[in-house]
N, C-alpha and C positions, 0 to 999 in steps of 0.2 A: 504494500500500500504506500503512497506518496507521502511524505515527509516533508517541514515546515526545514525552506533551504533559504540563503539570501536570494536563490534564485526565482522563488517565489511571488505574486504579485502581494501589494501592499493588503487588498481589498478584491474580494470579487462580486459583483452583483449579479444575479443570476436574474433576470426580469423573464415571468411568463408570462405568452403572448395573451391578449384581448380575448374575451368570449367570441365564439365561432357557434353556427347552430347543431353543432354537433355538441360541442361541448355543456353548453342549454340544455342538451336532451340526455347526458350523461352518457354518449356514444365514445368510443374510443376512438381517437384519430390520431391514427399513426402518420403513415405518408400520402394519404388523401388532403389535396391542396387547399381543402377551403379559407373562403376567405373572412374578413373580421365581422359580425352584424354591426347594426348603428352602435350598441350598445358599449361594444369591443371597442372600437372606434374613441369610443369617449373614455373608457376606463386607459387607451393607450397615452393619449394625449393628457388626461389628469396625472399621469405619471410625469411629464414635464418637471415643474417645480422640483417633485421628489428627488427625483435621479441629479439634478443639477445640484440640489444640497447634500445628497450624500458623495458628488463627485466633489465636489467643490473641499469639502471639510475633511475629505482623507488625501487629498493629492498633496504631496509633498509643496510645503513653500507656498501652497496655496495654487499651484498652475495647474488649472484645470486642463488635463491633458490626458483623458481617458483612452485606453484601449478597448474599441468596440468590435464586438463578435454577434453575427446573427445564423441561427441556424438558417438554408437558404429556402426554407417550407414560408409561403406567401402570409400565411398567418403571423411570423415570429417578424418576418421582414416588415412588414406593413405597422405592426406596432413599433419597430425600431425607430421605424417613417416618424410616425406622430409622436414618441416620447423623448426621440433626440433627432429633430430636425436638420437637413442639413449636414450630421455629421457622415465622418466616414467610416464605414464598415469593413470588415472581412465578412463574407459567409463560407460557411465551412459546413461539411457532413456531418461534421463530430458532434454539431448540436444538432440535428434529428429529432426529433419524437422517436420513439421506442418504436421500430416494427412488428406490429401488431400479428400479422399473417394473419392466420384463418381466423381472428377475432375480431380484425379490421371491421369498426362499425357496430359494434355488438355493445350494451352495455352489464355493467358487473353480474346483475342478474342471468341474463341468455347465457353469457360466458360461464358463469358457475352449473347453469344448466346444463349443459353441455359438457364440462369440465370434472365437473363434482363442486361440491361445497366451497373448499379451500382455498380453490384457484386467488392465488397473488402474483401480481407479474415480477414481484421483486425475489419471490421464490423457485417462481416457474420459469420465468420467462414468456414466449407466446409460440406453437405449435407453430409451422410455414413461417414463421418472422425469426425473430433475436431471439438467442438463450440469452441470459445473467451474464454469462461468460464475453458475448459479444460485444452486450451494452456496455459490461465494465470496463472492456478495453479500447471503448469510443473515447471513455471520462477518461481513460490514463494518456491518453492519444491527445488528447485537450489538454491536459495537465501539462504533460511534457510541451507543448509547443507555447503554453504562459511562460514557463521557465525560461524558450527559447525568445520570446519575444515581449512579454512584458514585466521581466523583474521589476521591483521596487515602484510600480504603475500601479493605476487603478483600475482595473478592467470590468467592462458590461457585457454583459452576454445575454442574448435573446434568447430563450429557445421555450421548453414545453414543458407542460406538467410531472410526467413522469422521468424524463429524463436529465430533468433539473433537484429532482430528488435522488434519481441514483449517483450525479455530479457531485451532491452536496452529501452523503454517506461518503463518496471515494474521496473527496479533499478535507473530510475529518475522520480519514482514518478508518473510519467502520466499515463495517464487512453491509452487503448488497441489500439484507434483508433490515438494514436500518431505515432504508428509502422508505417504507409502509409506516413508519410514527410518523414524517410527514405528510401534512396537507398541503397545498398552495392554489389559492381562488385563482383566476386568470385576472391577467392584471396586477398583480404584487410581486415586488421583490424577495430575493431572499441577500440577505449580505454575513459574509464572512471575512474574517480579517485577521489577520497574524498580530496575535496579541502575546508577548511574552514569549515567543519564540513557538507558537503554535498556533496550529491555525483554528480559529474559535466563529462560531454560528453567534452572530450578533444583534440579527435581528432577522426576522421570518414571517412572511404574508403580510410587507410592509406596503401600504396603497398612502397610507396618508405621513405626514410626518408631526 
């Protein structure tokens, strides 16, 4: 598991994208494009203010001079649009949503019908999509290339529900099945930050400040 290095970013902010109407309906949306309703829309842009005061008050000296990441799914992009305008992005595969396979669309219930009871994607993974195994070496794939490119930065990353939970288990260290005690609404941050030479969950399903 990753380890708290100087190479490490200062801060990472993990934003998920806007409600989509799959997401409204509790459908799983893995790599189906949809795009943000009005609603989404609005919760990406009220992140404005936010993201600019948590960027602002950890960037070293005060230079607000984030590293921005979007997964390249229209939903994660489109709220990048409205919650940091104008700036510039990388998109990368490494933020994805989890590949769903044969449950593409489905939600917890149909999927546990079909599954059995238990079915958790942080334990199972998804049948035709991602094991554990695959997702976790998206986040280590991610990890490594902050090291490579934004030590001692502040970095933003757009991406999705479920894979913004298993990113934030693998950069504190914990094993896969920790992703399932978080939540996060569409539309909130999550932020983490090397605090004392480790990396520490600082604030979680942050929308307002």
């Amino acid at each position: 598991m990753p380890h708290v290095t100087a190479a490490l970013p200062l801060a990472v902010l993990l934003v998920r994208h806007g409600a989509t109407e799959w997401s409204v309906n509790g459908r799983h949306t893995g790599r189906t494009d949809l795009p943000l309703t009005d609603d989404g829309v609005d919760q990406a842009a009220s992140l404005q203010p936010v993201l600019a005061q948590l960027i602002a008050s950890r960037s070293p000296g005060g230079v607000v001079d984030p590293v921005v990441f979007s997964s390249s799914l229209r939903r994660a992009r489109d709220t990048a649009a409205e919650a940091m305008p104008g700036v510039e992005l990388e998109e990368t595969h490494l933020l994805l949503e989890v590949d769903y396979g044969q449950y593409e669309g489905l939600r917890i219930d149909e999927i546990r019908g079909h599954h059995g009871g238990d079915w958790n994607v942080f334990d199972h993974g998804a049948p035709g999509g991602e094991s554990v195994a695959a997702i976790m070496a998206r986040c280590d794939s991610f990890i490594a290339k902050l090291e490579r490119v934004a030590a001692g930065r502040v970095v933003v990353a757009f991406t999705h529900g479920h894979l913004s939970r298993f990113m934030t288990a693998r950069l504190l260290g914990l094993p896969p099945a920790a992703g399932a005690a978080f939540y996060n609404d569409t539309g909130t941050i999550a932020l983490i930050e090397q605090r004392r030479g480790a990396l520490t969950l600082t604030g979680w399903n942050i929308r307002h400040l």
